[in-house]
C-alpha positions in Angstrom: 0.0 0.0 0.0 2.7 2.4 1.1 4.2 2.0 -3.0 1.2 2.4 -4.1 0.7 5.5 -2.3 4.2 7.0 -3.2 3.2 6.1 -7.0 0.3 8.4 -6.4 1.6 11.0 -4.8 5.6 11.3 -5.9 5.7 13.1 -9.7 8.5 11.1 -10.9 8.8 8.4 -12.4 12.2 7.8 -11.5 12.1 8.4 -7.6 13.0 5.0 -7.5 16.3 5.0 -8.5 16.7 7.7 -5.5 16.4 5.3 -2.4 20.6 4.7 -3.4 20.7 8.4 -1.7 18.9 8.0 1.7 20.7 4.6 2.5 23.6 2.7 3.8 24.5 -0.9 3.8 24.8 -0.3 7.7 21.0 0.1 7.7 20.7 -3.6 7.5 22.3 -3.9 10.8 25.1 -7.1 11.8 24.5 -8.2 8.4 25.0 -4.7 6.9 28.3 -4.3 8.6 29.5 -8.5 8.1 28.7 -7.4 3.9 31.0 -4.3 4.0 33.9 -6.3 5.6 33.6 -9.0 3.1 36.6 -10.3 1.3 34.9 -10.0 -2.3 31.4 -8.4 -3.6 30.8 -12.1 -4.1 31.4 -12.9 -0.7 29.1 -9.8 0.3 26.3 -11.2 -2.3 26.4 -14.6 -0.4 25.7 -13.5 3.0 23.1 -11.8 1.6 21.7 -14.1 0.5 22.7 -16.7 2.8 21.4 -14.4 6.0 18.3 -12.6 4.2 16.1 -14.2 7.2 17.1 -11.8 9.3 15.4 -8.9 7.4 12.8 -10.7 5.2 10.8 -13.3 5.2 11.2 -14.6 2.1 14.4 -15.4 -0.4 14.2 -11.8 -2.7 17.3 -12.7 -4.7 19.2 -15.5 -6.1 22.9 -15.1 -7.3 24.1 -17.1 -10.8 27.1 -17.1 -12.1 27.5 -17.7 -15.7 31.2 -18.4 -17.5 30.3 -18.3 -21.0 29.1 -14.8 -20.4 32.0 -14.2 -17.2 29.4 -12.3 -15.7 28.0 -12.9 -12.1 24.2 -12.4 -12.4 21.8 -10.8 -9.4 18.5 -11.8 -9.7 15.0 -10.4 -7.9 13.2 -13.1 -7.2 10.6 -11.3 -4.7 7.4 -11.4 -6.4 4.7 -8.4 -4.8 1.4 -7.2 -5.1 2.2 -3.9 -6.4 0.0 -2.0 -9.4 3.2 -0.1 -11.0 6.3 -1.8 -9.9 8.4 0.4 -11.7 9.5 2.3 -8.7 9.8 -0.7 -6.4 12.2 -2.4 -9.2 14.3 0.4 -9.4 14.7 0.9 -5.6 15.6 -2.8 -4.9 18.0 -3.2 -8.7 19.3 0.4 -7.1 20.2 -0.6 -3.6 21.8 -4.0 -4.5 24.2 -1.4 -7.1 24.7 0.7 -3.9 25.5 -2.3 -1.7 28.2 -3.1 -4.2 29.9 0.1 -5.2 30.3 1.3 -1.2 32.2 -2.0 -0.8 34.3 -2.1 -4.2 35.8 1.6 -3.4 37.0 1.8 -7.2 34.3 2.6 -9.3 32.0 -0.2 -10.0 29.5 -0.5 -13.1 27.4 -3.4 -14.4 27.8 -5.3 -17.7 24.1 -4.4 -18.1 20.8 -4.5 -16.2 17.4 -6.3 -16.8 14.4 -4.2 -16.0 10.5 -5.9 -16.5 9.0 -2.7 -16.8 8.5 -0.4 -19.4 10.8 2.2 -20.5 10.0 5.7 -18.4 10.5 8.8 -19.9 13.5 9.8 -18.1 16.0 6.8 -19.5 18.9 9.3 -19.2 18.5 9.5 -15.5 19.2 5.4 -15.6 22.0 5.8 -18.0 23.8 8.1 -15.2 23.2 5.8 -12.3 24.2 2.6 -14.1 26.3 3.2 -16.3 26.1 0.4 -18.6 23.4 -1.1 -21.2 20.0 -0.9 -19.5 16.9 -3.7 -20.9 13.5 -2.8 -20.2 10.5 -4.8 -20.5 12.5 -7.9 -19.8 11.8 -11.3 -18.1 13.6 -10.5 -15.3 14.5 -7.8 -13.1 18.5 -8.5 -12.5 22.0 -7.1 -13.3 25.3 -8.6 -14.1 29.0 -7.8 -12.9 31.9 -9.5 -14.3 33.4 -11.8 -13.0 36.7 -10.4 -12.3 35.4 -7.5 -10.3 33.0 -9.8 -8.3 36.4 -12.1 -7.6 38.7 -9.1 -6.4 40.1 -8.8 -2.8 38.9 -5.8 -1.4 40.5 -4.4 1.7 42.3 -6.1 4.3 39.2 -6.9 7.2 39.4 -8.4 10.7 38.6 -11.9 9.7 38.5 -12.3 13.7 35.3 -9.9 13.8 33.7 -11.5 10.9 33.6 -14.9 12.3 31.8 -13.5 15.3 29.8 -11.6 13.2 28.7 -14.6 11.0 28.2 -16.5 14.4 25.2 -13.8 15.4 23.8 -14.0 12.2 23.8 -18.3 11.8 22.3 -17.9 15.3 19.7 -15.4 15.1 18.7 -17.3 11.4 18.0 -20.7 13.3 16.2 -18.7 16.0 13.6 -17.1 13.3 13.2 -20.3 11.4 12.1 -21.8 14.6 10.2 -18.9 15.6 8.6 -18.7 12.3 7.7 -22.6 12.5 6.0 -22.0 16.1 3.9 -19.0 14.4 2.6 -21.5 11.2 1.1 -23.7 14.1 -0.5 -20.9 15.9 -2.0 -19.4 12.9 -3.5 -23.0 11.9 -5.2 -23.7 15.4 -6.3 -20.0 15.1 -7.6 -20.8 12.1 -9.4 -24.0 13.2 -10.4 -23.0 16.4 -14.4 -22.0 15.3 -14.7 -25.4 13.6 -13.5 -27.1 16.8 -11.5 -29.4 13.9 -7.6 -28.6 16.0 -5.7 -31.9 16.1 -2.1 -32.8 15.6 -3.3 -34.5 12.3 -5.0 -31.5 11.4 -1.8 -29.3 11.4 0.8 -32.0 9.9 -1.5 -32.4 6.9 -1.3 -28.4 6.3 2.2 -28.0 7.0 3.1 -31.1 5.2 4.8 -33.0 8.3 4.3 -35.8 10.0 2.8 -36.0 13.5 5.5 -37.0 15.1 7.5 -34.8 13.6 6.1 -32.0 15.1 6.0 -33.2 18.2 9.5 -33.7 18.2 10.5 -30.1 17.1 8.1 -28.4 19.5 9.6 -30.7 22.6 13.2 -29.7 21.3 12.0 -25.9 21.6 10.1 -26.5 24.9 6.7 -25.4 23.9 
């Protein structure tokens, strides 16, 4: 609703492509800060997408690498409910650039980006950010960065710090998957509660589990 409303309201079609001005990798917390000391961008990429749980619910990206084409592709896989996602695109294709670029240093510029919207009428302002070939109206909202670049050592880090880093994070990712599996049962007894139909069969058959799997998992979490 709230990109919706900005749609509405915002008289640019490119405001987008701003969001790279108003944010920091930092934003995203541990996982922010564990990406910026990364040893490569395709390190960063990884614990990205490796650690995403701890911001969103569900996987938004998926990372390909292709060596006929020595390019290292980043794709958006989040799939919303949004009337124009032209803005929305262009924010998320934006930041991932951002993300990048702060931790390359050097300058930093795709091989080209993949758009699925239309063309706006401000392609020059896309041009400027990028830098490199822009596709719109494709099949996928992505961009590519060769391979060499993604592969370079950046700055010397504190591997020490990392590894602690990368501890919290593998932590507090087991602790959501678990939290998120205890809220899935709630839901389904809330949801069952009026028909007086709340068994342990009831919820293995919508969660796809077996009975006594669940039983085990909730007396491993105490609850």
């Amino acid at each position: 609703r709230l990109w919706d409303e900005a749609n509405r309201v915002i008289d640019d079609p490119c405001f987008g492509l701003k969001f790279a001005d108003y944010w920091h990798p930092t934003y995203f917390g541990v996982l922010g800060y564990a990406m910026l000391e990364s040893k490569t961008i395709r390190d960063s990429l990884q614990r990205l997408h490796r650690f995403h749980k701890v911001l969103f619910s569900d996987d938004f990206i998926s990372l390909e690498e292709n060596k006929d084409e020595r390019t290292f592709r980043i794709v958006m896989t989040d799939e919303d409910t949004i009337e124009d996602k032209t803005s929305s695109e262009d924010s998320g294709i934006a930041l991932l650039l951002m993300i990048c670029r702060t931790n390359y240093i050097s300058p930093l510029n795709p091989v080209y980006v993949n758009l699925k919207h239309a063309a706006p009428n401000c392609i020059e302002q896309y041009n400027d950010f990028f830098q490199c070939p822009v596709n719109f109206n494709a099949l996928e909202c992505s961009l590519a960065f060769p391979l060499d670049a993604v592969d370079r050592i950046l700055p010397a880090i504190d591997e020490q710090l990392l590894q602690i880093k990368d501890q919290f994070l593998i932590k507090h990712s087991e602790e959501l998957v678990k939290d998120n599996f205890i809220m899935k049962i709630k839901k389904i007894i809330n949801e069952n509660l009026s028909s007086g139909n709340v068994t342990i069969k009831t919820i293995a058959k919508e969660l796809h589990m077996s009975s006594r799997t669940i039983q085990r998992i909730l007396k491993k979490e105490n609850t």
